[in-house]
C-alpha positions in Angstrom: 10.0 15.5 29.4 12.3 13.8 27.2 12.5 12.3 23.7 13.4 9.1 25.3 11.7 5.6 25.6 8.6 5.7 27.4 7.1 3.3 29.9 4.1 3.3 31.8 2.9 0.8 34.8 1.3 0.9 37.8 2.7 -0.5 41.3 1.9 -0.2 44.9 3.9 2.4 47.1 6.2 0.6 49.9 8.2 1.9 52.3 11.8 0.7 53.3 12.8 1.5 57.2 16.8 1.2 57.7 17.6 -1.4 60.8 18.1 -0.4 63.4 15.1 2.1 62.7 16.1 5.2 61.5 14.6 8.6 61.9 13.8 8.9 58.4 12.8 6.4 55.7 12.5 5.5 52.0 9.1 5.1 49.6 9.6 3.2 46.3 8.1 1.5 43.4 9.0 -1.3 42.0 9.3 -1.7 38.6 9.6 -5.7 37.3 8.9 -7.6 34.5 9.3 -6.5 30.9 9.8 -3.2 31.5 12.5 -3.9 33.8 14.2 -5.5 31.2 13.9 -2.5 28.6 15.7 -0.5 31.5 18.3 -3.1 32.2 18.8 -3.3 28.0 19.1 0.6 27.9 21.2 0.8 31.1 23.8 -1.8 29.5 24.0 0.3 25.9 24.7 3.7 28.2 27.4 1.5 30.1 29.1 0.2 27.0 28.6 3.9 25.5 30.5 4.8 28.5 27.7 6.9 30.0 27.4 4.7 33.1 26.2 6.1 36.7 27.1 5.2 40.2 25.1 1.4 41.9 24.0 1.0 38.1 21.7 3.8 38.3 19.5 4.8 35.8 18.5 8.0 35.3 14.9 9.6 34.2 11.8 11.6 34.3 8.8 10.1 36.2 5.7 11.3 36.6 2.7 10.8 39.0 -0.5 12.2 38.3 0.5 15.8 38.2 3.8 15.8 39.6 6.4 15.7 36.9 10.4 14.6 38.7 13.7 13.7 37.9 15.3 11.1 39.6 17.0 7.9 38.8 16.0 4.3 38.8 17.9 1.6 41.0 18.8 -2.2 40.6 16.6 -4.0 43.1 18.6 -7.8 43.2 15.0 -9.1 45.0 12.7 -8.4 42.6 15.1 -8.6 39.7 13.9 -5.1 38.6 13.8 -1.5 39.4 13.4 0.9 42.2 12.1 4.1 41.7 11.9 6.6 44.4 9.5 8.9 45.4 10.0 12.1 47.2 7.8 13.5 49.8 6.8 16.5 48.1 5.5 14.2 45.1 3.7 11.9 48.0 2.5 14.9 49.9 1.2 16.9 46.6 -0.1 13.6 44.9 -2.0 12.9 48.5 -0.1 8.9 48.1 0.7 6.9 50.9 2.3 3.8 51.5 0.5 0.8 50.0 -1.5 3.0 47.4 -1.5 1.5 43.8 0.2 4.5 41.8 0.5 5.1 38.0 3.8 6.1 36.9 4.9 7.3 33.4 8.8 6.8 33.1 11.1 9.0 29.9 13.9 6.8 29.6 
């Protein structure tokens, strides 16, 4: 975990299928709101710091139930807020599925 900002909410699983259809596809969670904008805020002191990652990326620790990860957060232009991705293993182990309301905890 980190020392970071923390930020817990819960969203519903959705899955994102490439066109044409692909073999393989994405599951996310969206993150909006207020907390999105704590994540834009942080994400714009790391970029004028410097510290900035690749398609505005945001980097942290998530965890779902008892599956701790780190990944990184994406800009999402539709919702005006935040993907987050979530891996198979964590969907497999966390027995999550696409539309299944999911608590996350974020370390910013």
């Amino acid at each position: 975990m980190s020392d970071g900002e923390t930020l817990v909410f819960e969203a519903v699983l959705w899955r994102w299928t490439p066109q044409p259809p692909a073999k393989a596809s994405w599951y996310f969670v969206t993150l909006t709101g207020d907390a999105a904008d704590l994540v834009r805020m942080r994400s714009f002191e790391r970029r004028a710091a410097g510290q900035s990652r690749g398609f505005g990326s945001v980097p942290v620790r998530a965890t779902i139930g008892g599956s701790d990860f780190a990944t990184s957060l994406f800009p999402h232009r539709e919702s005006d807020g935040y993907l987050l991705p979530i891996k198979a293993e964590v969907r497999r182990r966390e027995d999550i599925g696409e539309g299944d309301e999911v608590r996350v905890t974020l370390w910013l």
